[in-house]
C-alpha positions as CSV (number, residue, x, y, z in Angstrom):
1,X,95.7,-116.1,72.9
2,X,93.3,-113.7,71.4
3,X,95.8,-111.1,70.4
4,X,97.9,-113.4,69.2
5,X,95.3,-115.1,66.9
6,X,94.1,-111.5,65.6
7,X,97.9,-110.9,65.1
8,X,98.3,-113.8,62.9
9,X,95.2,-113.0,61.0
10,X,96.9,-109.7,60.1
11,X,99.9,-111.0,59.2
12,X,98.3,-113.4,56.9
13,X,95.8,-110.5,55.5
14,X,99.2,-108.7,54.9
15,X,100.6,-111.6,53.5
16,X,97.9,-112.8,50.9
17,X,97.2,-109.3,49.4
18,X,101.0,-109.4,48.5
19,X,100.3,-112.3,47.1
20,X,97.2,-110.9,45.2
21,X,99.1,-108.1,44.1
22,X,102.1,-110.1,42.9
23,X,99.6,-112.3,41.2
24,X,97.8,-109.1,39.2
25,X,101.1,-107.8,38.5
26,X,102.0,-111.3,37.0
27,X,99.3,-112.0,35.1
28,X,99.3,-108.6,33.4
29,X,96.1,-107.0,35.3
30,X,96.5,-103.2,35.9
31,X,94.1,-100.8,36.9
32,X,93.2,-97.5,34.8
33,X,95.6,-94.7,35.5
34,X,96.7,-91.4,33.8
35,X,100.8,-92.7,34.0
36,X,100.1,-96.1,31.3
37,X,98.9,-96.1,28.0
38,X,96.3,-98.5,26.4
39,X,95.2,-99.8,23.5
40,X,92.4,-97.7,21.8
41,X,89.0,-98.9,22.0
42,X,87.9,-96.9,19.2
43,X,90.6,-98.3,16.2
44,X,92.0,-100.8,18.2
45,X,95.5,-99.9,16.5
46,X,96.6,-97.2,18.4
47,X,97.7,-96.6,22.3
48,X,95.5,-93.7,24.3
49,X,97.5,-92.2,26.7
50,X,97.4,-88.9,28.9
51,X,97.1,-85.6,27.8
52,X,99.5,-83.0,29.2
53,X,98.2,-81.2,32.4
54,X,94.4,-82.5,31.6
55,X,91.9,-85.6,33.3
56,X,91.9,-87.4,29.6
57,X,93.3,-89.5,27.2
58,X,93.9,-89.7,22.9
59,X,94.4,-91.9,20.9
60,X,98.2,-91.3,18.7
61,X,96.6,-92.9,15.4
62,X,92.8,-92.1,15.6
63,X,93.3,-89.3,17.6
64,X,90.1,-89.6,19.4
65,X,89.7,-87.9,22.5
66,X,88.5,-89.9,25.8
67,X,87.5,-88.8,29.1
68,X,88.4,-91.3,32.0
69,X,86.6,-92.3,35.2
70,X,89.3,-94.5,37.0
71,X,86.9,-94.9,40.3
72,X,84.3,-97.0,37.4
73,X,88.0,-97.6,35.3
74,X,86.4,-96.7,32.5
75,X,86.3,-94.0,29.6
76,X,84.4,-92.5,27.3
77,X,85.0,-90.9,24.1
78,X,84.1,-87.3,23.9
79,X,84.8,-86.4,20.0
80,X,82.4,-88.4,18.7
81,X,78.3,-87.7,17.7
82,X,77.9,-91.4,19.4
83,X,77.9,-91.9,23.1
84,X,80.2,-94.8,23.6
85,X,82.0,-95.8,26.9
86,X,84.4,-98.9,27.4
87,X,85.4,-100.3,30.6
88,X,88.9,-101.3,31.5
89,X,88.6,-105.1,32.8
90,X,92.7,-104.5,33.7
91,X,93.2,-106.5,30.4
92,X,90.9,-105.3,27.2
93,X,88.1,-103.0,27.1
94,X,84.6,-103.9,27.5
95,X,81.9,-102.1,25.7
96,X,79.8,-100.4,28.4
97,X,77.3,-98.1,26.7
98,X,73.7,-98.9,26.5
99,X,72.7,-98.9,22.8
100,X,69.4,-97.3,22.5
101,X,67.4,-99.7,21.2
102,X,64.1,-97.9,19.7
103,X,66.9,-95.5,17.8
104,X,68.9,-99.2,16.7
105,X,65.8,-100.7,15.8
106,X,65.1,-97.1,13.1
107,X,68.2,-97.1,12.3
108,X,68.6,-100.7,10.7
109,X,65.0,-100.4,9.6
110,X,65.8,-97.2,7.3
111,X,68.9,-99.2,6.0
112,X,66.7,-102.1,5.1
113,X,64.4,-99.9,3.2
114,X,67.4,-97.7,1.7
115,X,68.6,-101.0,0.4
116,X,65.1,-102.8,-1.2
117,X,62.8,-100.1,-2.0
118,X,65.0,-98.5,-4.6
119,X,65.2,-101.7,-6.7
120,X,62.2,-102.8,-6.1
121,X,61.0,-99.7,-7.9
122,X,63.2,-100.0,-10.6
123,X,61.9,-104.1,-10.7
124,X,58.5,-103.0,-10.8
125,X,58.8,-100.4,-13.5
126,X,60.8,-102.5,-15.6
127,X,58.4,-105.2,-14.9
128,X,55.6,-103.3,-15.8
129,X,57.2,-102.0,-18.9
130,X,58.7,-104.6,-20.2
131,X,61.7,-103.7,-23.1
132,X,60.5,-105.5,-26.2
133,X,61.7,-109.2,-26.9
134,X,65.1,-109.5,-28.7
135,X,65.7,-105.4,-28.6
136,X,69.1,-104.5,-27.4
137,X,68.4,-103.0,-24.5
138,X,66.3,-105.6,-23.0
139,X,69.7,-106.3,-20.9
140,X,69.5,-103.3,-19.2
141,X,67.0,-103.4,-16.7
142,X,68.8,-106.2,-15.2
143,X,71.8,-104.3,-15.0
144,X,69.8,-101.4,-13.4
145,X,68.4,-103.3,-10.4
146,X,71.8,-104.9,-9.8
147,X,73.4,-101.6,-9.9
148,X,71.0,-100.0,-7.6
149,X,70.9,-102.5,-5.2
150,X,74.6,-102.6,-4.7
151,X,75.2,-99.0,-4.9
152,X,72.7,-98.7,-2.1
153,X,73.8,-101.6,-0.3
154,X,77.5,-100.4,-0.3
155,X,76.1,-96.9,1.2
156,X,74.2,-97.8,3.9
157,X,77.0,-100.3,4.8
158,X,79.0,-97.3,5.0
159,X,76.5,-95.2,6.6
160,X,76.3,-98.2,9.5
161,X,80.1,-98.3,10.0
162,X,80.1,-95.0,10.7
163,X,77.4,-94.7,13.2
164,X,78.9,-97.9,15.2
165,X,82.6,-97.3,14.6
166,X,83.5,-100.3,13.4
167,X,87.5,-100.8,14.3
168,X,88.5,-102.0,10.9
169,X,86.3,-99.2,9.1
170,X,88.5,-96.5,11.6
171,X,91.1,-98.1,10.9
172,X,91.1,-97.8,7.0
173,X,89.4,-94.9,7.0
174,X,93.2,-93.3,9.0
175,X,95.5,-95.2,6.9
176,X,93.6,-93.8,3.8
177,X,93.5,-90.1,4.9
178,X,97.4,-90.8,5.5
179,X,98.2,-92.0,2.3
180,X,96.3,-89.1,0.8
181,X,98.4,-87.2,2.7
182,X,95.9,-85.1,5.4
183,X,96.2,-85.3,8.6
C-alpha cells in the first residue's frame, strides 16, 4: 500500500508541475534566457536581445549594453557610469540596484543649491541696489532672477535625468540624435 501511495504522490507531483508550467506558459511568465528578447529597462521602447556568440544582451533603440545573470534572472547594464541592475519578475523588470544614499542625498543637495543660490544672489544684489524709481530698467532685475532661476532649474533637471536615466529623457534624447541624423 506504501508503494502504491508514493506512486500516486508522483504521479500527482508529475501532474501538478504540468499544470504549473501550463499555467506560467499561459499567463505569460517566462524565465530570463539568451533565445527571447525583452523589453529594455533602460528606454523602455526598445527590445534587448542576445548578442551573437557572447553571455549579453543590447538594446536595438538605445543600444545599451547589458550583462545577464539568468541563475538571479537579472541584468545589468555595463555601458553606463551608473550601476543599475533590473530583475526579470518573468513579466516587467524590477529595479534591483541599491541607490547609494549618502551620494543621493549630495547629489539632490548640490541641485537644490545649483537652483537657489544663483538667484538669490542676483535678489540680493538687486535688493541691495535698488534701480531708481520710474527708470527704465527697474524691470530688469526681475527679469534677471526669473531668468536665472529657470535656466538653472532647466539644467540641473537635465543634469538629474541623466544621472538616473529617466525612460522618457532616453527616450527623447534617441529620437532627437535620429532626427539629427547621428547614430
Amino acid at each position: 500500500m506504501t508503494g502504491f501511495t508514493q506512486q500516486g504522490d508522483r504521479a500527482d507531483n508529475t501532474q501538478s508541475g504540468t499544470v504549473f508550467k501550463r499555467d506560467q506558459q499561459l499567463s505569460g511568465w517566462r524565465d530570463l534566457n539568451y533565445q527571447e528578447t525583452y523589453v529594455c529597462p533602460v528606454c523602455r521602447h526598445g527590445q534587448i536581445a542576445a548578442l551573437t556568440l557572447m553571455d549579453a544582451f543590447a538594446c536595438d533603440f538605445c543600444r545599451h549594453i547589458f550583462t545577464g545573470n539568468l541563475l538571479e534572472q537579472s541584468i545589468h547594464v555595463e555601458d553606463s557610469s551608473q550601476p543599475m541592475t533590473w530583475r526579470w519578475n518573468g513579466h516587467t523588470w524590477k529595479a534591483a540596484n541599491q541607490l547609494d544614499l549618502d551620494l543621493t542625498i549630495v547629489v539632490w543637495f548640490v541641485g537644490l543649491a545649483l537652483v537657489l543660490l544663483p538667484p538669490v544672489l542676483i535678489w540680493l544684489s538687486s535688493h541691495t541696489f535698488p534701480p531708481m524709481q520710474g527708470s527704465t530698467w527697474a524691470w530688469f532685475p526681475t527679469v534677471w532672477i526669473s531668468l536665472t532661476f529657470f535656466t538653472h532649474f532647466t539644467f540641473v533637471g537635465w543634469l538629474l535625468a541623466e544621472y538616473y536615466q529617466v525612460p522618457a529623457y532616453v527616450t527623447c534624447k534617441i529620437r532627437l540624435r535620429d532626427a539629427l541624423g547621428r547614430r
